[in-house]
Structures are given as C-alpha cells and as structure tokens.
One Martini backbone bead per residue (centre of mass of N, CA, C, O) as a GRO file, in nm:
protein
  270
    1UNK     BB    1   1.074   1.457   0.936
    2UNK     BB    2   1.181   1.181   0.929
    3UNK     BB    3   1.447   0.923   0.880
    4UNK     BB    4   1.280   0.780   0.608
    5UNK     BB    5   1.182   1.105   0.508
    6UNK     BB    6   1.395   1.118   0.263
    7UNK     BB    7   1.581   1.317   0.060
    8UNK     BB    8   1.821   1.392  -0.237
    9UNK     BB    9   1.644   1.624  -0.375
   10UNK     BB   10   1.526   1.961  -0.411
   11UNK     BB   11   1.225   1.846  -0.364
   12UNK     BB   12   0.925   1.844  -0.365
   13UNK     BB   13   0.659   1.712  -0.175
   14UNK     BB   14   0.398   1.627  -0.278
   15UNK     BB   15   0.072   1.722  -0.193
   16UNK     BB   16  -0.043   1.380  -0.222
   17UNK     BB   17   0.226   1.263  -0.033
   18UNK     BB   18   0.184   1.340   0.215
   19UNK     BB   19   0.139   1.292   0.565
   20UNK     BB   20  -0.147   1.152   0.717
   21UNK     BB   21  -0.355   1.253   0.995
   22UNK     BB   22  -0.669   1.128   1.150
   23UNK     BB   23  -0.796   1.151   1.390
   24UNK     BB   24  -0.869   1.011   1.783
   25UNK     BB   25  -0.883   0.745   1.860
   26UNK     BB   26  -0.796   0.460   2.040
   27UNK     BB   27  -0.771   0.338   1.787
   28UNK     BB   28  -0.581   0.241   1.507
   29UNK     BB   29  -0.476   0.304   1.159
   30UNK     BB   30  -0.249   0.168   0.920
   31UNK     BB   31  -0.169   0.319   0.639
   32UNK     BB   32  -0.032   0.156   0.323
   33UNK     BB   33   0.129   0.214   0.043
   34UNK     BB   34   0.236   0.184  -0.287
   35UNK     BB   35   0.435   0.117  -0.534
   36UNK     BB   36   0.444   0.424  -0.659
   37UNK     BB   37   0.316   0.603  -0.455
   38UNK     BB   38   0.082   0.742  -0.191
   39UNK     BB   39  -0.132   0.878   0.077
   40UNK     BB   40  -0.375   0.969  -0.094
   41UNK     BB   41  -0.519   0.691  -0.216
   42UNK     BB   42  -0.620   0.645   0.109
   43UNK     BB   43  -0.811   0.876   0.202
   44UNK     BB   44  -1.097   0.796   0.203
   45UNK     BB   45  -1.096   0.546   0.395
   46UNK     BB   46  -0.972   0.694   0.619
   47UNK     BB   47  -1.182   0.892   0.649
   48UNK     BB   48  -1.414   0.632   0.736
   49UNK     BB   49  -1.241   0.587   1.026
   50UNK     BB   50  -1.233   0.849   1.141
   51UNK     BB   51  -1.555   0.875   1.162
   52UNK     BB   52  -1.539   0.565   1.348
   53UNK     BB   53  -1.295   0.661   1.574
   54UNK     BB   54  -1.031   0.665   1.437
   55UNK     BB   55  -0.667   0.657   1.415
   56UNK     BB   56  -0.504   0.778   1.096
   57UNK     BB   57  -0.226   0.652   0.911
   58UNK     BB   58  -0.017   0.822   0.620
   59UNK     BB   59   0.265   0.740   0.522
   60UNK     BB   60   0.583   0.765   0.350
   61UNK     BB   61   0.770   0.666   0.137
   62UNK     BB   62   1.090   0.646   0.026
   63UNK     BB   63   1.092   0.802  -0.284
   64UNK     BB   64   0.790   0.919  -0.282
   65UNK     BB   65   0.651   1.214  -0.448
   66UNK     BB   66   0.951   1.378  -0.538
   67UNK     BB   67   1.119   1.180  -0.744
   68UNK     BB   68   1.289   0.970  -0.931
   69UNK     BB   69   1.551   0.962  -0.816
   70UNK     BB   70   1.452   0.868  -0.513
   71UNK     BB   71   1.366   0.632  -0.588
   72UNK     BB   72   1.625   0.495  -0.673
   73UNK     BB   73   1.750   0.577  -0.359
   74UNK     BB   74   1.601   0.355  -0.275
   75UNK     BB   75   1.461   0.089  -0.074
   76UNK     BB   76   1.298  -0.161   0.081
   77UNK     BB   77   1.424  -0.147   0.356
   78UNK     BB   78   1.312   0.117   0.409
   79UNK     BB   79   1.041   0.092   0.366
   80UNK     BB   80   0.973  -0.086   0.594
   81UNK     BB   81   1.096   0.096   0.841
   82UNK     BB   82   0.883   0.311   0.768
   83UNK     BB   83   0.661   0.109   0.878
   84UNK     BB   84   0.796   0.044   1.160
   85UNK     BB   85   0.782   0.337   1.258
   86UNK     BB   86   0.480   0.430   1.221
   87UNK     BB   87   0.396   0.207   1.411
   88UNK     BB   88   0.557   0.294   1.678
   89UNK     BB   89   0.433   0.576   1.693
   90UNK     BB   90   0.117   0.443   1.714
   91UNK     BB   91   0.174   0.289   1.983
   92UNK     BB   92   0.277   0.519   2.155
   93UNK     BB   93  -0.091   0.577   2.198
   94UNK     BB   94  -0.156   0.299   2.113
   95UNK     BB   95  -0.322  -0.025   2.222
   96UNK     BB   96  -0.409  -0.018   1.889
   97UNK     BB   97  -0.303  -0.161   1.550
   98UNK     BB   98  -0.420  -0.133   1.261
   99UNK     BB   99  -0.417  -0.246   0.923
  100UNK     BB  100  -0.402  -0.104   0.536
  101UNK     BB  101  -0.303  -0.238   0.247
  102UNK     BB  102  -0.161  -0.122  -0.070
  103UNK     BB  103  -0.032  -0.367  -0.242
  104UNK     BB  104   0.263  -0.309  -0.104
  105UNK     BB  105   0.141  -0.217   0.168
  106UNK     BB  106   0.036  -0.534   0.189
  107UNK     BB  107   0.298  -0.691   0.263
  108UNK     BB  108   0.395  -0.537   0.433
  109UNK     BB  109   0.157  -0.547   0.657
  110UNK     BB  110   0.258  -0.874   0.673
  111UNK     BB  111   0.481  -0.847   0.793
  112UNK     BB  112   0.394  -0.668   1.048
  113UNK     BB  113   0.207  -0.907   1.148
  114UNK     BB  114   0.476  -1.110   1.196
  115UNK     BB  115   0.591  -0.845   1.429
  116UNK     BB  116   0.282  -0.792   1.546
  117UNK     BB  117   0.019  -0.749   1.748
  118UNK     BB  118  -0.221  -0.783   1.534
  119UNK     BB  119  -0.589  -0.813   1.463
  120UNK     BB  120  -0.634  -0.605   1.186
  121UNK     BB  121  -0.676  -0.669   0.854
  122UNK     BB  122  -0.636  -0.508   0.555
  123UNK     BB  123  -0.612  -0.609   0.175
  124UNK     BB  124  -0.540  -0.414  -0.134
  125UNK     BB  125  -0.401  -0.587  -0.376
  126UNK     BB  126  -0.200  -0.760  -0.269
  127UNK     BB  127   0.151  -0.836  -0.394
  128UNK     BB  128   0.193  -1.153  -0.350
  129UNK     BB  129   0.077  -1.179  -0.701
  130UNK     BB  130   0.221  -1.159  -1.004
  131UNK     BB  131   0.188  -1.044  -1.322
  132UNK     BB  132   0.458  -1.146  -1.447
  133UNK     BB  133   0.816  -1.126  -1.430
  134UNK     BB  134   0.950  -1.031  -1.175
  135UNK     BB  135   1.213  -1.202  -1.138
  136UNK     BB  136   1.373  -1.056  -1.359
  137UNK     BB  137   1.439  -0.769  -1.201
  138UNK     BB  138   1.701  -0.916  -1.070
  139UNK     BB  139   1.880  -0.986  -1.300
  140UNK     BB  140   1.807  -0.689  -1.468
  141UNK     BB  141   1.946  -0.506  -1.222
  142UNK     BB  142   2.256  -0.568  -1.324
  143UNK     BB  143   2.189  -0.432  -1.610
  144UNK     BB  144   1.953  -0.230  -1.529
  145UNK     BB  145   1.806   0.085  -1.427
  146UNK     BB  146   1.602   0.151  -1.675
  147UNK     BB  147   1.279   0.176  -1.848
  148UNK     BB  148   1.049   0.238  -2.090
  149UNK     BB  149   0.734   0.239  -2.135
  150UNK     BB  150   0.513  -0.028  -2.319
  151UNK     BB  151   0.298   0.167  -2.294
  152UNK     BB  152   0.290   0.439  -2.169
  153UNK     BB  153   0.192   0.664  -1.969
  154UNK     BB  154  -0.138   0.784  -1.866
  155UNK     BB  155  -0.412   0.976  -1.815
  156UNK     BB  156  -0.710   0.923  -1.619
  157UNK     BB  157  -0.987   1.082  -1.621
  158UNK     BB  158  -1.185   0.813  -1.450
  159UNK     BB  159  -1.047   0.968  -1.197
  160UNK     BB  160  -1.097   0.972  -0.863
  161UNK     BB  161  -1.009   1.202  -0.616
  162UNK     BB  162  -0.933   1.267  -0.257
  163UNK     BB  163  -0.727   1.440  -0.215
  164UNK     BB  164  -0.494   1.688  -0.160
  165UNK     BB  165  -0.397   1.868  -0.420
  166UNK     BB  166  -0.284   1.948  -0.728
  167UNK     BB  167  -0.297   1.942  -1.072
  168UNK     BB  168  -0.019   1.857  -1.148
  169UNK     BB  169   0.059   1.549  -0.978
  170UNK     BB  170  -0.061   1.329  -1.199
  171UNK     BB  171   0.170   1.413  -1.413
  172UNK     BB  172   0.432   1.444  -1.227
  173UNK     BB  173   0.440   1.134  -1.152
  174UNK     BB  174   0.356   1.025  -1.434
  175UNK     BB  175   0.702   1.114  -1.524
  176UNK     BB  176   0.869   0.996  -1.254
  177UNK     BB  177   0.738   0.708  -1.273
  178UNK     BB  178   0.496   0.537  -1.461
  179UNK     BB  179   0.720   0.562  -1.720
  180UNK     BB  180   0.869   0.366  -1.573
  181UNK     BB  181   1.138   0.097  -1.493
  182UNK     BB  182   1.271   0.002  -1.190
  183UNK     BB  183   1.476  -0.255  -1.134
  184UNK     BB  184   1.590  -0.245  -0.821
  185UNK     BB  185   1.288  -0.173  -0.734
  186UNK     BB  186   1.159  -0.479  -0.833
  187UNK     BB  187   1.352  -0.639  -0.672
  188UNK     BB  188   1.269  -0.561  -0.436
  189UNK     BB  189   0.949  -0.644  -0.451
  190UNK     BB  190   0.995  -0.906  -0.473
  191UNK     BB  191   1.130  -0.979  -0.206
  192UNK     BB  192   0.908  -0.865  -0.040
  193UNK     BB  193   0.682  -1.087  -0.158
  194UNK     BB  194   0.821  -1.337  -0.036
  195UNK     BB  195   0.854  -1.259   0.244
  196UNK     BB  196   0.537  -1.249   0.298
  197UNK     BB  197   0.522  -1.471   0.238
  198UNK     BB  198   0.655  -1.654   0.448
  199UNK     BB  199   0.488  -1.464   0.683
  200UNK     BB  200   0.199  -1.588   0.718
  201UNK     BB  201   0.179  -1.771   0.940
  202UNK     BB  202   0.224  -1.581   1.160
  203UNK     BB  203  -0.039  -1.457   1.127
  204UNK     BB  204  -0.318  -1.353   1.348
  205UNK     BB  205  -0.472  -1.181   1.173
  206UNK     BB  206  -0.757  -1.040   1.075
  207UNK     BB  207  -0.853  -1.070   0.717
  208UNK     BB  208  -0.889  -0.886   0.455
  209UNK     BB  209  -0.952  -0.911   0.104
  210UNK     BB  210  -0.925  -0.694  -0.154
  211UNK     BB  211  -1.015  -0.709  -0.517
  212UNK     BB  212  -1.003  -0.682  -0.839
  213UNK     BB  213  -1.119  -0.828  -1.100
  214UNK     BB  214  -0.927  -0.638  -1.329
  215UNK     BB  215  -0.654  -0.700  -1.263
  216UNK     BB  216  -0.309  -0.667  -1.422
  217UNK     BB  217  -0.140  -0.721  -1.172
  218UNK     BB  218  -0.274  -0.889  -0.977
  219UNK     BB  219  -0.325  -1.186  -0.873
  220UNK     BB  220  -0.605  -1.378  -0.791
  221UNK     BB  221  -0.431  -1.597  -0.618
  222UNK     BB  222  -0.366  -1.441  -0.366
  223UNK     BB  223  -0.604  -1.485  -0.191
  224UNK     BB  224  -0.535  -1.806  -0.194
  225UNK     BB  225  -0.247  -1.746  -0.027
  226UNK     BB  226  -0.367  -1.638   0.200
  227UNK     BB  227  -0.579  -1.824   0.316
  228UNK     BB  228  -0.355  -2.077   0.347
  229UNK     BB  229  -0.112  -1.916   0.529
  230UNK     BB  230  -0.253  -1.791   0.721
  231UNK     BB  231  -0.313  -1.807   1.072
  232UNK     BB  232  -0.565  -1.619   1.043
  233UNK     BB  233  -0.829  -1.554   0.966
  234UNK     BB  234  -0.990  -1.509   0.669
  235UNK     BB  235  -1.156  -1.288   0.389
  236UNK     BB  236  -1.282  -1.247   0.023
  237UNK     BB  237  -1.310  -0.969  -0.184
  238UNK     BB  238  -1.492  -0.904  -0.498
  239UNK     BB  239  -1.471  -0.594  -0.723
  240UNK     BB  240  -1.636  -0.584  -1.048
  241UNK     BB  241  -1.494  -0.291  -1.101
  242UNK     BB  242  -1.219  -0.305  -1.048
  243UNK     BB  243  -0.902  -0.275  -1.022
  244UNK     BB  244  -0.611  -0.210  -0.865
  245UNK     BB  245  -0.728   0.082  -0.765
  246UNK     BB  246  -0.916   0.030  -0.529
  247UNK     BB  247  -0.957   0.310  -0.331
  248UNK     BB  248  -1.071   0.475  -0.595
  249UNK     BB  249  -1.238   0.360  -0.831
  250UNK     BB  250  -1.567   0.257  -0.840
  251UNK     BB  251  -1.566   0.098  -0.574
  252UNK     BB  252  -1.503   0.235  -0.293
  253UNK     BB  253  -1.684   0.233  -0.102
  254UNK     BB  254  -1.697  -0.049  -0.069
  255UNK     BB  255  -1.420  -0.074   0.023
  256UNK     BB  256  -1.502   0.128   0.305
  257UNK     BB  257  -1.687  -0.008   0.399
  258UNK     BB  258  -1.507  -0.285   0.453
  259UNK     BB  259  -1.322  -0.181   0.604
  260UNK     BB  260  -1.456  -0.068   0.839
  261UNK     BB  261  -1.613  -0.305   0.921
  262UNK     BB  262  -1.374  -0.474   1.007
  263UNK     BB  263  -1.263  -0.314   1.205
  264UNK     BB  264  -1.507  -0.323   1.385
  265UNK     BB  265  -1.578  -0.516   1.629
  266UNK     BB  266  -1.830  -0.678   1.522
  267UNK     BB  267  -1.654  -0.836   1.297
  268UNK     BB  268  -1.605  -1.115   1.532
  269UNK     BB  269  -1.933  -1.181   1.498
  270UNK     BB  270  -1.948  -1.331   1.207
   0.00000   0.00000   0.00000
C-alpha cells in the first residue's frame, strides 16, 4: 500500500478495488478509475490491452473500496496525488505511459497529461461537463455533509462484471458510496473538473474520447470541450448502447477494441 492508498477505519478493500498490474510491455498503460469507482470497472479492456502488448496499471484512490467514513475522509487533492505517484512509479520502469480514465478518471488523465509527456490517451465518459448542478456542491458542502438519495440506488442485474470480486462487492459498495451524495467530495469533483478544462490547451496527447449515447451523467457537451480546447488530435466516438458505465455496458467490447486500436502505434497512421 503506498502512501495515498490510506484507510482510515480498519476495513478491508473490496476485493474487485484492489489495484491491479497487468501484462509486461514496453510502453505502459495507466487506468484510472472514476469518482465513487474501483479499478475493477476497468479490468476488461485493461485486460485486451495486456493481451496487445502492454503493462497496464490500475491503482485505487483514497477513499474509495474500502467504505463511506474513508471517502469522505479523502479529498481531490488526494485522489489527484495517487494519479501523480501511480504515473511517476510506471515512468520509472517504461519510457513511454499512455492514460486511460473513466469518469473523474478522465479529468484527472487530462490534468496528467498537461503535466506529463503523455502521447496517447482514452477519456470514457470523461467529467468534463456534467448533467445538473454540480456547482451547488460547493456551496451545499458548507453546510451539509451527506445525504441520502433519492430514488435510492438499486443494483442493476443487467450489468456484467468482469474483474476478481466477492459476491457481495456491488451490494456493499452501492450501500457505502452510491446511496449516498457527500457534498464535500462532490464539491472536490466540480474543483478537479473546472481544473481539467483550463488544463485542455497544454495537452498535446492523441486523444480519443468515448461517450456513451445514454448517459445521465456526463454530458454530450463534453467531447465538443475536448475537441475545441485541447492542444492535441482528438477523435469522438458515440457508443448507442451505453450509458455512462462505458468500460462495463453493452457496449463493452467496442470500447475495448476503441481503446487498443487508439493505443497501438498504428493509431497514428489514421
């Protein structure tokens, strides 16, 4: 456990949050997992990039696996840093570390990337511009802590896993995370997304951004921010059968292949 993968209550991390490496390549792949997230969500295509060649890194933020009192004891800051030290420990072993990230994953990989020689780079759902006040969180976090959603959150059958879990991971993270709305860390991910967009210019990695058509979260909006603002290529693709869990959905697959295609050199000959 490094230092920015600290637990605060003596529990254990969810077995499908564990951090994982993969594969033994040359150039290197890092995942990063989204707000409320693990490194399990993005275990398939990490896996099909292992398989293309690549050493794929999926490290865990603070906060998150291991239940609700550690999130809320963590902070963007935090999670940012853990993205930064995950980088930096895959740099030291290859000369070349290309970004992956879903969600809040993807802010934080476009934040990487305008401080990092990065060449390649996926954003899946990325949080650039968010459906819905996200703005209020900030305000809202001055005088509330949390509160309980509304409609609840349900476990959907219709999702298929695809990493090393226990059976009950996805009932007891969606009891400890996803019923819940904490304001201060909501309050982070606005901070960390505003971030992202002023850091767009510096970027000079080929980007490929994958939207999922369905989604209630992100909004479309955002692959036209990527396009207009960032310094490098970028390519958008709609995937009609996704909602916002792109690397898991129906549409999985597509978004794996999308992903090594983009990664491997041949990308460049588009």
């Amino acid at each position: 456990m490094t230092p920015t993968e600290f637990k605060t209550k003596d529990v254990d991390i969810r077995r499908c949050a564990r951090p994982r490496k993969m594969g033994s390549g040359k150039e290197a792949v890092l995942g990063l997992h989204g707000y409320m997230g693990y490194p399990g969500e993005l275990v398939y295509p990490a896996q099909q990039l292992a398989d293309a060649g690549f050493t794929v890194s999926l490290p865990r933020f603070p906060g998150h696996g291991t239940c609700g009192e550690d999130f809320n004891n963590s902070n963007g800051g935090q999670w940012l840093r853990a993205a930064v030290d995950a980088y930096l420990e895959l740099k030291t072993d290859h000369e070349k570390v290309h970004l992956m990230g879903h969600s809040m994953g993807g802010i934080l990989s476009i934040i990487l990337a305008s401080m990092f020689p990065v060449e390649k780079m996926v954003l899946m759902a990325p949080a650039v511009k968010i459906k819905g006040p996200l703005l209020l969180a900030e305000p809202l976090s001055l005088f509330v802590n949390k509160a309980m959603n509304r409609p609840p959150w349900k476990s959907d059958p219709s999702i298929q896993f695809f990493d090393d879990r226990d059976e009950d991971d996805d009932q007891y993270l969606g009891q400890e995370y996803w019923t819940w709305s904490y304001f201060k860390r909501l309050a982070d991910l606005s901070r960390l997304r505003r971030r992202s967009v002023r850091a767009l210019p510096a970027v000079q990695a080929e980007t490929l951004t994958i939207m999922g058509s369905k989604d209630p979260t992100v909004d479309p909006a955002a692959a036209s921010v990527i396009e207009k603002r960032a310094g490098g290529r970028t390519e958008t693709v709609f995937l009609e059968n996704s909602a916002h869990l792109v690397p898991y959905e129906k549409d999985y697959k597509k978004n794996a292949e999308l992903t090594v295609s983009w990664m491997l050199p041949s990308a460049f000959n588009k």
